[in-house]
TIKE-720897 format. One record per residue (C-alpha): residue in three letters; y, z, x; chain. Coordinates in pm, 1 decimal, padded with zeros to 6 digits. Example, Ala and Ser with C-alpha at 12.3 -4.5 7.8 and 13.67 -1.06 7.14 Angstrom:
2
ROLUM type        v        w        u mol
ROLUM  ALA -00450.0  00780.0  01230.0   A
ROLUM  SER -00106.0  00714.0  01367.0   A
//
This chain:
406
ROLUM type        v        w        u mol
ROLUM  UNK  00000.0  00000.0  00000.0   A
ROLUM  UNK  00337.8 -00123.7  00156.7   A
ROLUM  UNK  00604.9  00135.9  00155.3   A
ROLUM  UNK  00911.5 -00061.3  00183.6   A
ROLUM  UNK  01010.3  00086.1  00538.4   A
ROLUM  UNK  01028.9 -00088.9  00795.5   A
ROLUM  UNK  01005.4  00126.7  01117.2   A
ROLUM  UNK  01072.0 -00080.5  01498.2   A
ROLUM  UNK  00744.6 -00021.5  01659.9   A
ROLUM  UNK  00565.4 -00223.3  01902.0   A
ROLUM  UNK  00229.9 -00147.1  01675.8   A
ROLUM  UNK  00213.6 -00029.9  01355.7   A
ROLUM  UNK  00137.7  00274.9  01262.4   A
ROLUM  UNK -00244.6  00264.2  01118.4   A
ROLUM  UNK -00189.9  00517.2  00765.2   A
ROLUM  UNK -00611.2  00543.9  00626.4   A
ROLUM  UNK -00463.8  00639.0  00284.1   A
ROLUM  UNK -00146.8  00746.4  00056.4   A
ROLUM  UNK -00166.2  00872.1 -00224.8   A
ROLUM  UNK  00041.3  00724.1 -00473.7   A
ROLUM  UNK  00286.8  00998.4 -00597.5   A
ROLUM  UNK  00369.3  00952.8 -00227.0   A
ROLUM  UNK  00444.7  00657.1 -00283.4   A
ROLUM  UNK  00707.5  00767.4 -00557.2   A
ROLUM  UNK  00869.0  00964.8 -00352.4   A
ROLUM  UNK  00737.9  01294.4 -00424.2   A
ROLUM  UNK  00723.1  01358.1 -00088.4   A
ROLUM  UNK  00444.9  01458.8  00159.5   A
ROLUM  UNK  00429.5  01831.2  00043.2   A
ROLUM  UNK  00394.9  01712.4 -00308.4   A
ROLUM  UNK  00134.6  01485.2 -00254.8   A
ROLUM  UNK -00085.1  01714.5 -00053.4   A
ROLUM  UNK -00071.8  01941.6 -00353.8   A
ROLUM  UNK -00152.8  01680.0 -00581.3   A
ROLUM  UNK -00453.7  01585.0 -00328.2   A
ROLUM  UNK -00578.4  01920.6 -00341.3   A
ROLUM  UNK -00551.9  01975.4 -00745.1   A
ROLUM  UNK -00780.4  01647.3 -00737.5   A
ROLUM  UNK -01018.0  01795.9 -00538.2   A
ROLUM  UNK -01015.7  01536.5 -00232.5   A
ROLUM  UNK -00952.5  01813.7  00066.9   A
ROLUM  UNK -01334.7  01868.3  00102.2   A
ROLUM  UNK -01425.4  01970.3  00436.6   A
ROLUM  UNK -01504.6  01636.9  00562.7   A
ROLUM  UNK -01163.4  01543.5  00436.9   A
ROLUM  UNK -00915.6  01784.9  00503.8   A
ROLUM  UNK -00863.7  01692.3  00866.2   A
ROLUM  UNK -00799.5  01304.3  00761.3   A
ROLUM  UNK -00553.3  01409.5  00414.7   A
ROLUM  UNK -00355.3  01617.5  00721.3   A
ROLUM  UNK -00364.3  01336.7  00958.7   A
ROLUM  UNK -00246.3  01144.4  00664.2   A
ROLUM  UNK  00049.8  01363.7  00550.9   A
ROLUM  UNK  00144.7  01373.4  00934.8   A
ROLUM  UNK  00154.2  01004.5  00979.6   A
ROLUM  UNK  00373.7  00965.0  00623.8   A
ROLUM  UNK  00611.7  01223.1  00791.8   A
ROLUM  UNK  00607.7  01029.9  01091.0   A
ROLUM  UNK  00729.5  00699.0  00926.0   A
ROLUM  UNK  00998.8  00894.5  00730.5   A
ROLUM  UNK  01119.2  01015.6  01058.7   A
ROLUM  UNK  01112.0  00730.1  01180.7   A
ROLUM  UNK  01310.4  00509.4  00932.3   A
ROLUM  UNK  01573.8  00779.6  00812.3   A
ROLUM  UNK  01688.1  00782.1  01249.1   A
ROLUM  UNK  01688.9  00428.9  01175.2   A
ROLUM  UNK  01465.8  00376.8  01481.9   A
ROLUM  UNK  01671.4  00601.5  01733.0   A
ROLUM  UNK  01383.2  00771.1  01795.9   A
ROLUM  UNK  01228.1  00448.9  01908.7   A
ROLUM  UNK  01505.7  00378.2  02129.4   A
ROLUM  UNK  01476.1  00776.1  02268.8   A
ROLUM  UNK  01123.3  00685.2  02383.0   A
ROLUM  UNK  01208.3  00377.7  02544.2   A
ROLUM  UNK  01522.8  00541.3  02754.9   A
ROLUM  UNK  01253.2  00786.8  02857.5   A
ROLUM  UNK  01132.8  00500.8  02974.6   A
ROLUM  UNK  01400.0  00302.6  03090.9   A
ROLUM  UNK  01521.6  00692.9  03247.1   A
ROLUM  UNK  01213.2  00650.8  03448.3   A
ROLUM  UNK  01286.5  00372.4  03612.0   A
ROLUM  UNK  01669.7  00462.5  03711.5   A
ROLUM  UNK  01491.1  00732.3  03915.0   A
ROLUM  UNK  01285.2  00483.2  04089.4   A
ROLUM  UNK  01599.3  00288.5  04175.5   A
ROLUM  UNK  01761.8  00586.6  04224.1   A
ROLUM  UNK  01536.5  00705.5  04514.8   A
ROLUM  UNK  01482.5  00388.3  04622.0   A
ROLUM  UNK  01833.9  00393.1  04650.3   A
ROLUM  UNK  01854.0  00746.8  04858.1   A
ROLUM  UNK  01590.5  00580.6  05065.8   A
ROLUM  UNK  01841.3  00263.1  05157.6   A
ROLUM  UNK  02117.4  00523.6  05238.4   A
ROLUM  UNK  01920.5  00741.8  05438.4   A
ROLUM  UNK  01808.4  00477.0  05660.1   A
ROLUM  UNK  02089.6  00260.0  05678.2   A
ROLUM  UNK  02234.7  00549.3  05790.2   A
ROLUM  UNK  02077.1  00610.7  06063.5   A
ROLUM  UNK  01999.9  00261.6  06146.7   A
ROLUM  UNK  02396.7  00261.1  06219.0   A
ROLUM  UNK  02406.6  00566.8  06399.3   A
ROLUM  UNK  02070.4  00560.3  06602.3   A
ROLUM  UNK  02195.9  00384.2  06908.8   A
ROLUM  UNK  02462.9  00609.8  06937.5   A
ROLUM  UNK  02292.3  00943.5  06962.5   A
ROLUM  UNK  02137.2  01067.2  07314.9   A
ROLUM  UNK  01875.1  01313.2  07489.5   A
ROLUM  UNK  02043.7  01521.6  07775.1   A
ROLUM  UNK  01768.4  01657.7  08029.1   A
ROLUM  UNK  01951.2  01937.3  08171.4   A
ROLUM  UNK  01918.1  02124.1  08467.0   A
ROLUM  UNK  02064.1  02506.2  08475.7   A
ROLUM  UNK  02192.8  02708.1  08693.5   A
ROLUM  UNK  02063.2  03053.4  08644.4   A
ROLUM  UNK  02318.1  03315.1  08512.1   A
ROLUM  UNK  02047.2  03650.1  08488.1   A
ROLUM  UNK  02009.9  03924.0  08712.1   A
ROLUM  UNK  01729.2  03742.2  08778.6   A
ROLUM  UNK  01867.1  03467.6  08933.5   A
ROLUM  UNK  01912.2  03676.2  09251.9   A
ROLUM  UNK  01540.1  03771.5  09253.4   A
ROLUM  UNK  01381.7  03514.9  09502.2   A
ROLUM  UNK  01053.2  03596.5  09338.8   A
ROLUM  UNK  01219.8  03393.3  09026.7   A
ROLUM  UNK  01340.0  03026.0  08986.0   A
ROLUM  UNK  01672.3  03012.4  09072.8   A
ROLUM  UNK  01688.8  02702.5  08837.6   A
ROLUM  UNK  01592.4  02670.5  08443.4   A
ROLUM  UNK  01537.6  02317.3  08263.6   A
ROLUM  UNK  01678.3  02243.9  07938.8   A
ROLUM  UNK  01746.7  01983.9  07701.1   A
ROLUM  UNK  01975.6  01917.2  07371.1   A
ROLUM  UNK  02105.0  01640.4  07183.5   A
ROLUM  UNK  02478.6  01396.7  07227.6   A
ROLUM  UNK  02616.8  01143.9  07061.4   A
ROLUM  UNK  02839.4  00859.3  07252.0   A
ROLUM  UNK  03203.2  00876.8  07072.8   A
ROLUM  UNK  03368.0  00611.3  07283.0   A
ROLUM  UNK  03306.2  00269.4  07416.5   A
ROLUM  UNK  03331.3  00426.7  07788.5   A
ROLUM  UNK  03093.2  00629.8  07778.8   A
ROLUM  UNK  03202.0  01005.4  07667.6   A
ROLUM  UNK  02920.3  01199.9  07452.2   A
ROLUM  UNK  02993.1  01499.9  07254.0   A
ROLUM  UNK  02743.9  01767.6  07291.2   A
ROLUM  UNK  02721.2  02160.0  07291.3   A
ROLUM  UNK  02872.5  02368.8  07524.5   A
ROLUM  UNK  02549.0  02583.6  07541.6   A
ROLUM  UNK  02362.8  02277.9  07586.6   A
ROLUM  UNK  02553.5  02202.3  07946.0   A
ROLUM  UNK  02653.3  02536.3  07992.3   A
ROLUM  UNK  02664.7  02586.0  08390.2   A
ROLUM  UNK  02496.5  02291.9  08445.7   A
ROLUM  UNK  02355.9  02183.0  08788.4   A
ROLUM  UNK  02233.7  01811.7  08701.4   A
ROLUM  UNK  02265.4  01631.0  08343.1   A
ROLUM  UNK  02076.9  01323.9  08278.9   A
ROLUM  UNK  02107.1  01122.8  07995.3   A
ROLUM  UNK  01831.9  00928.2  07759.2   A
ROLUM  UNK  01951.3  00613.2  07533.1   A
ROLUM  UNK  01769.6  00485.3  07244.7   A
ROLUM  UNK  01652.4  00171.9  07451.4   A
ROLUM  UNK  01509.1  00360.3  07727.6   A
ROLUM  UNK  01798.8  00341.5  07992.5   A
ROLUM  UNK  01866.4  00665.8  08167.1   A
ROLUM  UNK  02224.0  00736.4  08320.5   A
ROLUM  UNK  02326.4  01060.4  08502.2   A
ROLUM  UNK  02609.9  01219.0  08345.8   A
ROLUM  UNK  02899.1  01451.8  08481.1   A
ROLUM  UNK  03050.9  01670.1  08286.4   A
ROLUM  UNK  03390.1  01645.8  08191.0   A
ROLUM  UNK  03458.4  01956.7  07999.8   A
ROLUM  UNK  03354.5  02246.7  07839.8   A
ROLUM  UNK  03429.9  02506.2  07558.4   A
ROLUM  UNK  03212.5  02800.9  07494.7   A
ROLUM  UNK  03466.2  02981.2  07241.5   A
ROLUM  UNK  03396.9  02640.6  07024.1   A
ROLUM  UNK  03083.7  02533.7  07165.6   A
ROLUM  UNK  03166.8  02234.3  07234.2   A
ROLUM  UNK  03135.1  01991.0  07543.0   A
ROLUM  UNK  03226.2  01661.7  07696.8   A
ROLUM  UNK  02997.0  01474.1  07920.3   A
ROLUM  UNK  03017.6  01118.7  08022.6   A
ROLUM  UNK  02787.8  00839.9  08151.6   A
ROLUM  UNK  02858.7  00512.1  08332.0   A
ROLUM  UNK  02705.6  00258.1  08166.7   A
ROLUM  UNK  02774.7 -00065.5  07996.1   A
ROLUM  UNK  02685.7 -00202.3  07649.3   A
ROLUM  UNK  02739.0  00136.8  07456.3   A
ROLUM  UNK  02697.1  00141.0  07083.9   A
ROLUM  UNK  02979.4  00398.7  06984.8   A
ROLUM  UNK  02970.0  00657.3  06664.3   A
ROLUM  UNK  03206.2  00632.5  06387.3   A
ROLUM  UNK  03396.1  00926.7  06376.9   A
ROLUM  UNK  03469.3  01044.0  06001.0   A
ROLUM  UNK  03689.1  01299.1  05796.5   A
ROLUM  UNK  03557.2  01647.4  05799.3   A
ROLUM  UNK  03827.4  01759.6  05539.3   A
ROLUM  UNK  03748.7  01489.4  05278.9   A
ROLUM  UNK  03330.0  01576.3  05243.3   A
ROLUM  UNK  03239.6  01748.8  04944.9   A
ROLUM  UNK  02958.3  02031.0  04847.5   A
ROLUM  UNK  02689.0  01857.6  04743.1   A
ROLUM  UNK  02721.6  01519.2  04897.4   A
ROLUM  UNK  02407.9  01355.7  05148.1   A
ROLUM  UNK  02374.7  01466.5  05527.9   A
ROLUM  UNK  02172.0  01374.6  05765.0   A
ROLUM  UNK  02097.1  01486.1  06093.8   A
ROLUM  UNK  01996.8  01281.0  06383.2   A
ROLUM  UNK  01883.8  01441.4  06665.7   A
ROLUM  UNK  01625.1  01470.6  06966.1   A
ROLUM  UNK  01404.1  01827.8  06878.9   A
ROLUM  UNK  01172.3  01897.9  07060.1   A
ROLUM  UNK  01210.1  01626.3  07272.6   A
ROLUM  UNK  01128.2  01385.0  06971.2   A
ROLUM  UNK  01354.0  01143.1  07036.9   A
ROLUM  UNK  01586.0  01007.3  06705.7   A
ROLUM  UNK  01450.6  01213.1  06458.3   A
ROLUM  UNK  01631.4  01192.1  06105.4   A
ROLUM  UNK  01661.4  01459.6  05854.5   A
ROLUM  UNK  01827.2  01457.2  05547.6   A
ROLUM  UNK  01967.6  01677.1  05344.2   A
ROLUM  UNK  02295.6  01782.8  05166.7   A
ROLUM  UNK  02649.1  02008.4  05277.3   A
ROLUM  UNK  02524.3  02352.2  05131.6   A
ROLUM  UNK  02867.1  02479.5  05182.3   A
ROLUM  UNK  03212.2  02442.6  05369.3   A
ROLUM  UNK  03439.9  02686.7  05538.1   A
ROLUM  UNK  03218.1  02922.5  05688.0   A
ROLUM  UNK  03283.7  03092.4  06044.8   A
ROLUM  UNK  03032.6  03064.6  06282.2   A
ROLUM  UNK  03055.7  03353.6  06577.2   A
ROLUM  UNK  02999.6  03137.3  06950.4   A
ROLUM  UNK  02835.6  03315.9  07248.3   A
ROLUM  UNK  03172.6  03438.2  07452.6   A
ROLUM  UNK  03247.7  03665.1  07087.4   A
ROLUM  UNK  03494.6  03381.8  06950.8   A
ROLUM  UNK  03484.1  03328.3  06583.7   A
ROLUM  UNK  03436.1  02943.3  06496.4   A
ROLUM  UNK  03604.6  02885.6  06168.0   A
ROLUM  UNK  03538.6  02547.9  05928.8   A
ROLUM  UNK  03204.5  02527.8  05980.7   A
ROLUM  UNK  03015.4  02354.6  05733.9   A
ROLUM  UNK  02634.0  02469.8  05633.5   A
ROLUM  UNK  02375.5  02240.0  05519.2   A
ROLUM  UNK  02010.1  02245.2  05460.2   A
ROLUM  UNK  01897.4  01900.8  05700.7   A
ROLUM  UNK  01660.3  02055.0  05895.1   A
ROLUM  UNK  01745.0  02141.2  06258.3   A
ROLUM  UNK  01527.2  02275.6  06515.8   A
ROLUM  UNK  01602.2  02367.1  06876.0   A
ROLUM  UNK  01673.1  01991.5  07031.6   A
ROLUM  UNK  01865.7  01903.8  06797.5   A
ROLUM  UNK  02200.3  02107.9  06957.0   A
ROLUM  UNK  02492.8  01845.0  06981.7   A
ROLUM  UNK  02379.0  01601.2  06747.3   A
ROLUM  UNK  02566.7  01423.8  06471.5   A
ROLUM  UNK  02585.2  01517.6  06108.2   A
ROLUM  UNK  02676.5  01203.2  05966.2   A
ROLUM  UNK  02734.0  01091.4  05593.7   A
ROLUM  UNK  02539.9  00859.1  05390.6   A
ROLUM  UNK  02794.4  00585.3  05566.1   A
ROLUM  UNK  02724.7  00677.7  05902.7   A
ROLUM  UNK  03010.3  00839.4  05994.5   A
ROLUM  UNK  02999.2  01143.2  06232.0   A
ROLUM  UNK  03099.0  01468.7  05957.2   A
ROLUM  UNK  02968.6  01789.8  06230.4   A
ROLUM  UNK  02804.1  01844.9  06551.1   A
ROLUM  UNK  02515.8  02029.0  06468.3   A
ROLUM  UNK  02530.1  02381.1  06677.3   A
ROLUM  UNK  02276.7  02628.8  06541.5   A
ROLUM  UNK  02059.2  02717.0  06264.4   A
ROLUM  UNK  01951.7  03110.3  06115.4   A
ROLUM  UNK  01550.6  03115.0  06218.3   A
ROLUM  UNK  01454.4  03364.9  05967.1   A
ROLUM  UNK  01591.0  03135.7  05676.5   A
ROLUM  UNK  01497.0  02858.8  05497.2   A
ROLUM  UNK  01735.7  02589.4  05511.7   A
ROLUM  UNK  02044.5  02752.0  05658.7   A
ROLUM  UNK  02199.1  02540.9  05920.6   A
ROLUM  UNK  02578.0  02455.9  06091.9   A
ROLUM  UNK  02738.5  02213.7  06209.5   A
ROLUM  UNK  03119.9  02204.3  06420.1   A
ROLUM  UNK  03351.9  02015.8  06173.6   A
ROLUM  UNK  03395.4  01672.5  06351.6   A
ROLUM  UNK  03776.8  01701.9  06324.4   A
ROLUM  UNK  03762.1  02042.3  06483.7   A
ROLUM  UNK  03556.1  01809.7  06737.9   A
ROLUM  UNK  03797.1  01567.5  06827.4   A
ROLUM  UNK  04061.9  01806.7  06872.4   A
ROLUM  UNK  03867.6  01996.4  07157.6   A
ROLUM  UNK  03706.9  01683.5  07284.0   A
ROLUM  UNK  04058.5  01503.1  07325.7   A
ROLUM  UNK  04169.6  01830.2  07538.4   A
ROLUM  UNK  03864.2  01817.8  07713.9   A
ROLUM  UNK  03933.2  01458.4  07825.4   A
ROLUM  UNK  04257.1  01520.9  07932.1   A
ROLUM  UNK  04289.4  01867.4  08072.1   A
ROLUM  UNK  03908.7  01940.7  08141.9   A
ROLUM  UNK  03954.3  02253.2  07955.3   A
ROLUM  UNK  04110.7  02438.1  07650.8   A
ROLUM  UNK  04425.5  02664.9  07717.0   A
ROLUM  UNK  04463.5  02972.1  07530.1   A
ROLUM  UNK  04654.9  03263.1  07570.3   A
ROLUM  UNK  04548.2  03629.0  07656.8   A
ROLUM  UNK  04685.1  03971.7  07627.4   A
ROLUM  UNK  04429.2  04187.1  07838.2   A
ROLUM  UNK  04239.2  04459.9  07589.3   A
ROLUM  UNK  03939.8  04537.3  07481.4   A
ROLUM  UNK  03908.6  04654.9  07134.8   A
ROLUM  UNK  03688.7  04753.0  06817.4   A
ROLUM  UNK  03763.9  04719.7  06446.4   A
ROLUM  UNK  03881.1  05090.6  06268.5   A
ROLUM  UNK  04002.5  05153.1  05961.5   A
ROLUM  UNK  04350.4  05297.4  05939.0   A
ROLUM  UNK  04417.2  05606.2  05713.5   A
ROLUM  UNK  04521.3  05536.4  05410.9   A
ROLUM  UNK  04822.5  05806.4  05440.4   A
ROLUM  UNK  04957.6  05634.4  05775.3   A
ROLUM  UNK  04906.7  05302.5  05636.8   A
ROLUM  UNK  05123.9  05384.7  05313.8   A
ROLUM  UNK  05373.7  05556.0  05464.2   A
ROLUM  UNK  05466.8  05304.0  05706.1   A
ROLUM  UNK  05363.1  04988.0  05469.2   A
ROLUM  UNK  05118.2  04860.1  05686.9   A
ROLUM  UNK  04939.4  04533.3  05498.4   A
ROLUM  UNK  04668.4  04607.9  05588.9   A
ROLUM  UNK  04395.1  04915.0  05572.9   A
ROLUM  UNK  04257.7  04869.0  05918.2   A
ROLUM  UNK  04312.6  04740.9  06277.4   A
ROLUM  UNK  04243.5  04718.9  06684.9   A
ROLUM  UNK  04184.9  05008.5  06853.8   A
ROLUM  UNK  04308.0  04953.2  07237.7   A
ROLUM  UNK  03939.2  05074.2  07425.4   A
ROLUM  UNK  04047.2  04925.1  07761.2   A
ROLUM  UNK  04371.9  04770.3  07892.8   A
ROLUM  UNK  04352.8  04528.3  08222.5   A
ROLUM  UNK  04535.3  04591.6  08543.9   A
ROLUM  UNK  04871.6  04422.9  08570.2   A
ROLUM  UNK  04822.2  04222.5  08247.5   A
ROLUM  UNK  05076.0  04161.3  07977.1   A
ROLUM  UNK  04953.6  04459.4  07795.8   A
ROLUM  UNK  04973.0  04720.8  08054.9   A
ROLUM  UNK  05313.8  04573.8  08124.1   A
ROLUM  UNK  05466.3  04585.5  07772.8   A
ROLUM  UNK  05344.0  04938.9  07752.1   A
ROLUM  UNK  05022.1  04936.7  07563.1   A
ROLUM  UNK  04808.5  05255.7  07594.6   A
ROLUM  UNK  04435.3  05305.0  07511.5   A
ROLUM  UNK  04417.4  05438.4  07192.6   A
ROLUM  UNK  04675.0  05262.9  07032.6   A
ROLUM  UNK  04563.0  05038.1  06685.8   A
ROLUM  UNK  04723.0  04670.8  06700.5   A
ROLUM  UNK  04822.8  04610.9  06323.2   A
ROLUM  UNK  05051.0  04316.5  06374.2   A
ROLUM  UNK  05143.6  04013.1  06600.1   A
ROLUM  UNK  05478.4  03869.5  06583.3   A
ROLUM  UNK  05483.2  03806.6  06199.8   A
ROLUM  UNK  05079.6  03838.1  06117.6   A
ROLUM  UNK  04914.4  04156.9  06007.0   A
ROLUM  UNK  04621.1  04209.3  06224.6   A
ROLUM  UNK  04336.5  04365.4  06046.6   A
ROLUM  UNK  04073.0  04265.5  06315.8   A
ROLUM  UNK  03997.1  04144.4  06656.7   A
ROLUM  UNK  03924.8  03826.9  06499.1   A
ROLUM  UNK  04286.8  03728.9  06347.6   A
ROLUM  UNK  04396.9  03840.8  06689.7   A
ROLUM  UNK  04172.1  03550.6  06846.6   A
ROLUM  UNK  04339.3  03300.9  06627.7   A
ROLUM  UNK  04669.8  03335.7  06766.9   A
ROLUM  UNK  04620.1  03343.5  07065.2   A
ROLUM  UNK  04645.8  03004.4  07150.7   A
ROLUM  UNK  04798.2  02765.7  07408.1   A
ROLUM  UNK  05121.2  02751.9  07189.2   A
ROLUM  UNK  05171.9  03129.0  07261.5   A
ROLUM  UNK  05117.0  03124.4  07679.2   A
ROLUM  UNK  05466.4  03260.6  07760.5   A
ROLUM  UNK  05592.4  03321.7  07475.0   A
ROLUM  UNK  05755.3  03643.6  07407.9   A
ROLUM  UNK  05609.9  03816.8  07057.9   A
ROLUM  UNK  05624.5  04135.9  06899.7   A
ROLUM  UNK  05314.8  04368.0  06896.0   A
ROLUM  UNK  05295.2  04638.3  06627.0   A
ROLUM  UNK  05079.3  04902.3  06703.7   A
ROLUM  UNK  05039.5  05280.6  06536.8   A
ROLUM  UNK  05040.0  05522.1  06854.2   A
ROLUM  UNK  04926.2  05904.0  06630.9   A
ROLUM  UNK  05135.7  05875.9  06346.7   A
ROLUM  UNK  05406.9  05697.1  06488.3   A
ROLUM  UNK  05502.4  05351.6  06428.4   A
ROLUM  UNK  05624.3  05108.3  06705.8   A
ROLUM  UNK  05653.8  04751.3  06828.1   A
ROLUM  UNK  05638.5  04675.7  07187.8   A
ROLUM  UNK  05757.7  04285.0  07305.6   A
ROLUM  UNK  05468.4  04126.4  07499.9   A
ROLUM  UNK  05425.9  03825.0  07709.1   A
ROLUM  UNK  05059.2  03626.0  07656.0   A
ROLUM  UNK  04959.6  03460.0  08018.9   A
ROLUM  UNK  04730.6  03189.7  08019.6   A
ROLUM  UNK  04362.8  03312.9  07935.5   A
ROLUM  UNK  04143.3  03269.0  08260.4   A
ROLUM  UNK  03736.3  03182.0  08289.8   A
ROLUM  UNK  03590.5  03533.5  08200.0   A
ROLUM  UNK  03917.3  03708.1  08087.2   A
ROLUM  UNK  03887.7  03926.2  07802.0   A
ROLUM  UNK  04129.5  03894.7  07528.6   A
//
C-alpha cells in the first residue's frame, strides 16, 4: 500500500505490512492498538508488528524533515572525507615544510673543554665530546645554535644535509640567552627564512627539525602550547618570550629551528622539562636575531653590572606602607664587590634594593632586566630600605665582565 510520501533514499525502505488505519492517519500508536485488539501480536508476530511500527515512524521522520535527515547522513559522510583531505593536507604542510627548511639545518660535533674540578685530575679526560643542532641564517655561512651547545668549545665541526663537513669557529656567544653564533666557510649554502615571532598564534602548527641523537634531520610536529613564558639559562639569567610547544625534542635537538607550517624559522629550540609529557621551549627567533646581530658585530653582548649578590625577601608590610613602597618585597644586599659601583655609591650588606631609577624592584629578576648595555655609565637612582629608613643612593653601572656577578 503506497503512502503518498515520498522520502529521498538511495533504497527504499522495505515496510512487510501497514495496517490500514495507519494508513488514515491514525498514527503508529493507534494502529498498534488496533493490531493488538485484532489479535495479530502473537508471539511469532510481535517482533515484526514492532519492526513495522518502527519503520512507519521512520518514513514519517523522514518526510516531515523533508529529507534533512538524508542530507545529515550524507555530510557525515561527506564530513568524513574533509578529514581525509584535511590530514592529507597537514601531511603536505608538514613536509613541505621541512622539505624547505632541511638543507638549512646542521649537526655540530663539538669538542669541550672541561670546566669540573675534574678537569685538573690527570686521571680524567681533560676533554668531553658533544654534539647539538644549527641552522645556517645567512648566505655566508653564520649558523645559529645554543650557547650550551658551544659553550667553551675547543674544536666545532659542522655536518650539512649533503654530507659535506666544514670546521666552524665561533663567532659569539651568550649564556644569559643561550644563544650562539658559529660560522663555516663554505659555498652553495641553502639559507633559513627567518620569520615573525610576535605574529604566531596559540594553537597554530610547529615543527621541529633537528639532529637528536645524532639522527640527522629529524622532523617533529606539533603545535605552540603557549607564548610568553620565561625560561631561567644556566649563568641564573631569566629568558623572557619564550614560547612552549609540544614537538617533541630530545637532547640533539639544542639549536634547532622551530619553524611554521611555511618554513619560516619561529624559535631556536633550547630545552625541554624531562619529567613531562610534551613540555618543550624554544628562544623567540626575534629575540634571536637581536643577539645574533650583536654577536656578529661585537662578538659579545654588553650589559651593565652593579656588583651584589642578593636573595628575594619580603618587605614588612608596616615599612612598606609607611614609606609607599609598590611593592611587598625586594633584594637583600648578601655580598657587595670590591671597588664596584655599589661599594662606591655606598651600598651596605643588608640593605633591600626596592627601586632602580623609576622601576620598583620586587626581585633579582626585574633587576636583571635593566641592566643592560643602555645603562653602562649611566648615572641612576637606587632605592634601598637600610632598618626602617628610607634612602636613595646615585649609582654608576660599569660594563658587566665574563664571570661578574650582577
Amino acid at each position: 500500500m503506497k503512502l503518498g510520501i515520498t522520502a529521498r533514499r538511495r533504497e527504499p525502505l522495505a515496510i512487510p505490512w501497514i495496517h490500514p488505519a495507519y494508513a488514515q492517519g491514525m498514527g503508529a500508536d493507534n494502529a498498534f492498538r488496533l493490531l493488538c485488539r485484532e489479535g495479530k501480536t502473537g508471539a511469532a508476530g510481535l517482533r515484526t508488528t514492532m519492526r513495522t511500527v518502527a519503520a512507519m515512524r521512520q518514513v514519517l521522520h523522514l518526510a516531515s524533515n523533508n529529507g534533512h535527515e538524508i542530507q545529515r547522513i550524507q555530510g557525515s559522510e561527506a564530513t568524513l572525507t574533509d578529514d581525509d583531505a584535511l590530514l592529507d593536507a597537514y601531511s603536505r604542510v608538514v613536509t613541505s615544510a621541512s622539505e624547505k627548511v632541511s638543507p638549512s639545518v646542521v649537526n655540530l660535533e663539538v669538542q669541550q673543554r672541561l670546566g669540573t674540578p675534574r678537569a685538573t685530575n690527570p686521571r680524567f679526560p681533560q676533554e668531553a665530546r658533544g654534539g647539538g643542532s644549527g641552522f645556517i641564517f645567512t648566505p655566508d655561512g653564520f649558523i645559529l645554535t645554543n650557547s650550551h651547545v658551544v659553550h667553551d668549545a675547543i674544536t666545532v665541526e659542522v655536518a650539512l644535509l649533503d654530507g659535506r663537513r666544514f670546521q666552524a669557529h665561533l663567532v659569539g656567544d651568550d649564556p644569559e640567552t643561550d644563544l650562539a653564533v658559529v660560522r663555516i666557510l663554505a659555498p652553495d649554502l641553502v639559507p633559513a627564512s627567518l620569520g615573525d615571532s610576535h605574529a604566531i598564534r596559540v594553537g597554530q602548527v610547529a615543527i621541529a627539525i633537528g639532529n637528536p641523537y645524532g639522527f640527522q634531520c629529524t622532523v617533529t610536529a606539533g603545535v605552540v602550547s603557549a607564548l610568553g613564558r620565561s625560561l631561567r639559562s644556566r649563568s641564573g639569567r631569566l629568558i623572557d618570550n619564550i614560547i612552549q610547544t609540544d614537538a617533541a625534542l630530545n637532547p640533539g635537538n639544542s639549536g634547532g629551528p622551530l619553524v611554521t607550517s611555511r618554513g619560516e624559522v619561529i624559535g631556536v629550540n633550547t630545552a625541554v622539562i624531562l619529567p613531562a609529557q610534551g613540555i618543550c621551549f624554544a628562544i623567540a627567533i626575534n629575540t634571536a636575531k637581536f643577539i645574533a646581530g650583536r654577536l656578529i658585530k661585537d662578538g659579545r653582548i654588553r650589559r651593565s653590572f652593579i656588583g651584589v649578590e642578593g636573595q628575594n625577601v619580603p618587605l614588612h608590610r608596616r615599612i612598606a606602607r609607611f614609606h609607599s613602597v609598590p611593592v611587598q618585597s625586594g633584594v637583600l644586599v648578601v655580598s657587595i664587590e670590591g671597588n664596584s659601583p655599589a661599594q662606591r655609591a655606598g651600598l651596605r650588606e643588608g640593605d633591600v634594593i626596592v627601586g632602580y631609577g623609576d622601576h620598583p624592584i620586587a626581585a633579582i629578576d626585574d633587576l636583571h632586566r635593566l641592566l643592560t648595555e643602555q645603562q653602562v655609565g649611566a648615572r641612576s637612582s637606587l632605592t634601598i630600605i637600610r632598618r626602617s629608613e628610607k634612602l636613595v643612593l646615585d649609582i654608576v653601572p660599569e660594563e658587566s665582565k665574563a664571570g661578574a656577578g650582577e
